[in-house]
C-alpha positions in Angstrom: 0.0 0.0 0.0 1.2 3.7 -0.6 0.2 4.7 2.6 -1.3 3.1 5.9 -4.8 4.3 5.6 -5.4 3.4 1.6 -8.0 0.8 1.2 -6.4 -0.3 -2.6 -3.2 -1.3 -3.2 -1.4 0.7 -6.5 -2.6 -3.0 -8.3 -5.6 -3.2 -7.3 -6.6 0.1 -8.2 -5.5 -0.4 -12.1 -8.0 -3.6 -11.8 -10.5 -0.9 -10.4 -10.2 1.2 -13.1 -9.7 -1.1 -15.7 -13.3 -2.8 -14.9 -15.0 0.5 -15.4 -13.0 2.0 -18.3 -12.0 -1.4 -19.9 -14.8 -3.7 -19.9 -17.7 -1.3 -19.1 -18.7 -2.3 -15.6 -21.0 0.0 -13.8 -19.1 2.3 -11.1 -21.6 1.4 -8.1 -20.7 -2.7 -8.8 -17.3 -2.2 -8.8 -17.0 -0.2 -5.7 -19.5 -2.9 -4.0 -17.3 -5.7 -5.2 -14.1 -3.8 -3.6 -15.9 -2.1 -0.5 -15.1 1.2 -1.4 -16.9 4.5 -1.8 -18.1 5.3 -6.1 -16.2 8.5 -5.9 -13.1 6.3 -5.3 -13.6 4.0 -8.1 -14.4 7.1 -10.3 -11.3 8.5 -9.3 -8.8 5.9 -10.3 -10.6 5.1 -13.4 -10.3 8.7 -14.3 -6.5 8.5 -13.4 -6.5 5.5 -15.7 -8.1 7.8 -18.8 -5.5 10.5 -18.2 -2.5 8.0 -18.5 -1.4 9.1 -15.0 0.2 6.9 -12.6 -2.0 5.1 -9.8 0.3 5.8 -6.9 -0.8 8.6 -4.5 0.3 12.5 -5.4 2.3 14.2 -3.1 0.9 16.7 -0.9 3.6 18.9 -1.3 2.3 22.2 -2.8 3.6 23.7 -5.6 5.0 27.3 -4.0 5.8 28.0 -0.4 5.5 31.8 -0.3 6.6 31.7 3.8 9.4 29.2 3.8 12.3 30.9 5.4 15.4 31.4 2.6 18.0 29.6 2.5 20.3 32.2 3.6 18.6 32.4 6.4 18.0 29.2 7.4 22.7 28.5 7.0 23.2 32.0 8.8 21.3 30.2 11.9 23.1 27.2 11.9 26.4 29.3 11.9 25.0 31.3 14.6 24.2 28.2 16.6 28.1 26.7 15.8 29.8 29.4 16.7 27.8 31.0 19.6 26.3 27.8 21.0 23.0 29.9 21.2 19.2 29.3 22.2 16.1 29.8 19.8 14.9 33.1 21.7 18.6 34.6 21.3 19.5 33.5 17.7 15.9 34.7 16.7 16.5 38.0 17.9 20.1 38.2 16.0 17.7 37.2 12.4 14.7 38.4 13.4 12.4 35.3 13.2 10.3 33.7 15.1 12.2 31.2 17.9 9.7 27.8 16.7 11.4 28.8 13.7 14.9 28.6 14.7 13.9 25.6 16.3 12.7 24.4 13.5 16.1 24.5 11.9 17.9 23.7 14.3 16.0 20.4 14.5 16.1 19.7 10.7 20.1 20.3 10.8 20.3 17.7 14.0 21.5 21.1 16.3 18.5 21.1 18.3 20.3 20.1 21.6 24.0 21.3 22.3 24.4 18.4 23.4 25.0 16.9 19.8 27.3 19.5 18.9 31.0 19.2 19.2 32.3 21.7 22.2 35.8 22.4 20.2 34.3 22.9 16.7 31.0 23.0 16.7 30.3 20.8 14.2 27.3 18.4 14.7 28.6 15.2 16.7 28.7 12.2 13.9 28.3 9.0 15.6 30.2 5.9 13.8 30.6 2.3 14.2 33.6 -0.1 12.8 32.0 -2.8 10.3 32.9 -6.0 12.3 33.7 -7.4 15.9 37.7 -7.1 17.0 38.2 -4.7 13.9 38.3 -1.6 17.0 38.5 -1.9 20.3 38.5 0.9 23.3 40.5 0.8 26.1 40.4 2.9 29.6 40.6 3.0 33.2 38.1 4.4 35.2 39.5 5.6 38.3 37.2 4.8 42.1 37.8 5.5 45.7 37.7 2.2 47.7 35.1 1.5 49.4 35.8 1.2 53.4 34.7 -1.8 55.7 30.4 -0.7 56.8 29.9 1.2 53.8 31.1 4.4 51.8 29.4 8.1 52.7 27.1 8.0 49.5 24.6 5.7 51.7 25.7 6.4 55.1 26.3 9.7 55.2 29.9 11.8 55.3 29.8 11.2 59.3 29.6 7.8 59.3 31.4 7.5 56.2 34.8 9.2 57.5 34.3 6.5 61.0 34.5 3.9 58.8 37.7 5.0 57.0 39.1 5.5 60.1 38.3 2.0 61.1 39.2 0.3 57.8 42.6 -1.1 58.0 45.2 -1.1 55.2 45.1 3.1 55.0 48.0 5.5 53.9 48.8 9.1 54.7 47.7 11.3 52.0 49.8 14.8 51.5 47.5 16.3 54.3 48.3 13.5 56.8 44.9 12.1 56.7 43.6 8.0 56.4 43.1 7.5 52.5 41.9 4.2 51.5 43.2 4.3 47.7 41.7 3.8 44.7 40.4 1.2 42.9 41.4 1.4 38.9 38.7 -0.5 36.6 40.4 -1.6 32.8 38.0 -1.6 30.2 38.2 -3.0 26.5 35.2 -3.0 24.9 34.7 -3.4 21.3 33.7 -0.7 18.7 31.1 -3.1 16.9 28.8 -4.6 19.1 29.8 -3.3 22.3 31.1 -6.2 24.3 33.3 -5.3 27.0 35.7 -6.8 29.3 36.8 -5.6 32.6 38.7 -6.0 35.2 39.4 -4.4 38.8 43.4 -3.3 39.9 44.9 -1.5 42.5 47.2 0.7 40.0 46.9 1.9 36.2 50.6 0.9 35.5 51.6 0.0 31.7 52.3 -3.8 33.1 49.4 -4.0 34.8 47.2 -2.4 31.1 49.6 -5.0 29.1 48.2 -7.9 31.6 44.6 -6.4 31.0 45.2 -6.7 26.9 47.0 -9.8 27.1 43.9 -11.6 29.0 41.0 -9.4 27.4 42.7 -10.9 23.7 42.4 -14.4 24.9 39.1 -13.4 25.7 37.8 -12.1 23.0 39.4 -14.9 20.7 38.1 -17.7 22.4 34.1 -16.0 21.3 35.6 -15.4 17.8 36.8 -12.1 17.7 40.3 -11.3 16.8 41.4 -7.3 17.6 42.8 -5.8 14.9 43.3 -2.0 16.3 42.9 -0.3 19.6 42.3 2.6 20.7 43.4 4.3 24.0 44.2 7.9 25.1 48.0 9.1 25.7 48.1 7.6 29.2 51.6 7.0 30.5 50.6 3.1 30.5 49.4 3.4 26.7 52.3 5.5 25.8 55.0 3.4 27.2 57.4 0.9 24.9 56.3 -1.8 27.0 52.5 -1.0 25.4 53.6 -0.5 22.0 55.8 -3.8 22.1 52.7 -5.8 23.0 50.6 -4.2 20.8 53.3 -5.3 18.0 53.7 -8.6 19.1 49.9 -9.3 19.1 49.7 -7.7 15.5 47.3 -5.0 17.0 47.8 -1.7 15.5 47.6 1.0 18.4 46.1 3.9 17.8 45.7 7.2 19.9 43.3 9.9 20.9 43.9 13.9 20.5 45.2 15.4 23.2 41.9 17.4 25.3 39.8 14.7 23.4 37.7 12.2 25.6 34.7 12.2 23.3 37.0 10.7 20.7 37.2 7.5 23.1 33.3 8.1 23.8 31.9 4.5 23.5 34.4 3.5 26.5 34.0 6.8 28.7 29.6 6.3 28.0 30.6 2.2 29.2 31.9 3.5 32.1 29.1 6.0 32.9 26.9 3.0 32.8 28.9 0.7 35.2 28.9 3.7 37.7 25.0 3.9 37.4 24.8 -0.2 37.2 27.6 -1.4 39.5 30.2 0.9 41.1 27.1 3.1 43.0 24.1 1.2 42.4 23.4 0.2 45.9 25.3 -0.2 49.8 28.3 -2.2 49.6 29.5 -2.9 52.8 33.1 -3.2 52.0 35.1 -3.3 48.3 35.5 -7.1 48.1 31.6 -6.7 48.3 31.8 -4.5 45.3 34.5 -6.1 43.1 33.1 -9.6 43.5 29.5 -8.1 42.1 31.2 -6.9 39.0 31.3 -10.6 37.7 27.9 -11.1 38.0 27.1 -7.5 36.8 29.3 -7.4 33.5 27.5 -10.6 32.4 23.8 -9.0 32.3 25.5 -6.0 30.6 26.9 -8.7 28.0 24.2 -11.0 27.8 21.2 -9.8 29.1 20.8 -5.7 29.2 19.4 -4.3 26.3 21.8 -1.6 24.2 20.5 1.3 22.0 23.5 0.7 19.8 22.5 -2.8 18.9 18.5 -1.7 18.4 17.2 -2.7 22.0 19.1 -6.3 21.8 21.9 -7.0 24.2 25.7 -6.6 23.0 26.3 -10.4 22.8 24.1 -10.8 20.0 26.3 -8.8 17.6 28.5 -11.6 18.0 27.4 -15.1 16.0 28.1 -18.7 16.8 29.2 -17.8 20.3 30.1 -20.5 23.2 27.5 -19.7 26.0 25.7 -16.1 23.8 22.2 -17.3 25.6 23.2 -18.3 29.1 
């Protein structure tokens, strides 16, 4: 059908017409035989006289007398690039209506700032590699330990500072106060279908991120994905011979962010925004064994389970094929 409400197909409407115009049959049979209304039938068999085609017109009229030019309509979107703003103060810099800036705005994807590029300006153009292993992102995420009762998001700074104080294993920080240290989380995660693997250290060293690849490779192969590139920022771990060396001898091409750049490492640094919201402050912990050995159990339902706007509402393992364990 041409459109949702049409009660004849294209076909059936040259049938339509051809009954009345062809053999002779009277309008009011055909449009009983085909449930329609006679001033349908009569207007596809009129179609058919004229030669004209039996698809629907477009609606589109002929002249648009108040469209906004088109010099208008690219001076706004340079206004909106290189000012970063609103409808009610770019329409008072063109003098046009703010639904209409929004309007354009909306029709060039600039509607939110949010999609446009803080350095340049330029709308932000979302892109995805064209096979599993073919790009794969790599960070640390960087998180406070957790102290034994429970960290001050859920029990309050008070509390929170007593059991810090009580936790043993603490060093001086500069100030000469208890710190607990960090934990540091190493992602990979692949450009395609989003798959990541993880895993939870106590430093962000380059032997401990050549470890991380080394084991996140294996991984990988053993669900059929081979890495091909990866991409990191310009960490001193990611920097370092030591990275470059592994890289080489596992025939993965390393490649590196701009300087100032996270959003050029975006599908990693969104990952780990999720795994804050999902696992890392998603509920009371009592103590950070507590919250490492959840990560496990959490990193599977992101893999297996948790549906991914990326992959069309299905979870990231179903990007892969013929996977060991994909429906588990």
């Amino acid at each position: 059908m041409s459109h949702s409400n049409a009660a004849l197909t294209p076909r059936h409407r040259m049938k339509v017409a051809r009954l009345v115009v062809d053999e002779g049959w009277p309008i009011s049979e055909v449009a009983a035989r085909f449930q329609v209304s006679w001033p349908t039938v009569k207007r596809w068999a009129n179609r058919y006289l004229a030669g004209d085609s039996m698809w629907d017109r477009s609606s589109r009229p002929r002249r648009s007398p108040t469209k906004t030019p088109k010099p208008v309509s690219k001076r706004c979107i340079s206004l909106r690039q290189r000012l970063r703003e609103g409808p009610v103060q770019l329409s008072a810099r063109l003098g046009i209506a703010p639904s209409t800036v929004h309007r354009i705005l909306q029709a060039a994807g600039l509607n939110r700032l949010t999609y446009v590029d803080r350095a340049t300006g330029e709308p932000i153009r979302r892109y995805e590699h064209e096979s599993p292993g073919s790009l794969v992102h790599v960070d640390v995420k960087k998180l406070g330990n957790i102290p034994e009762g429970g960290g001050w998001r859920y029990v309050g700074r008070r509390q929170g500072e007593k059991h810090r104080a009580a936790t043993p294993g603490k060093s001086l920080n500069a100030h000469g106060s208890p710190r607990l240290g960090y934990a540091f989380v190493h992602t990979v995660i692949d450009d395609y279908s989003r798959v990541a693997y993880t895993e939870v250290h106590d430093d962000e060293t380059a032997v401990t991120a050549v470890g991380v690849l080394h084991r996140a490779v294996e991984w990988f192969a053993e669900r059929g994905v081979v890495i091909s590139r990866v991409l990191s920022d310009n960490g001193g771990a990611y920097r370092s011979h030591l990275w470059r060396e592994t890289c080489d001898a596992l025939k993965i091409k390393p490649k590196y962010t701009r300087p100032y750049r996270p959003q050029t490492n975006g599908k990693v640094e969104r990952f780990h925004r999720t795994m804050a919201d999902g696992w890392a402050y998603s509920r009371c912990y009592a103590s950070e064994a507590e919250r490492r050995s959840a990560l496990e159990g959490w990193l599977h339902d992101y893999n297996h389970h948790r549906p991914h706007t990326a992959g069309g509402g299905l979870p990231p393992f179903s990007r892969l094929t013929n996977v060991p364990g994909q429906y588990i």
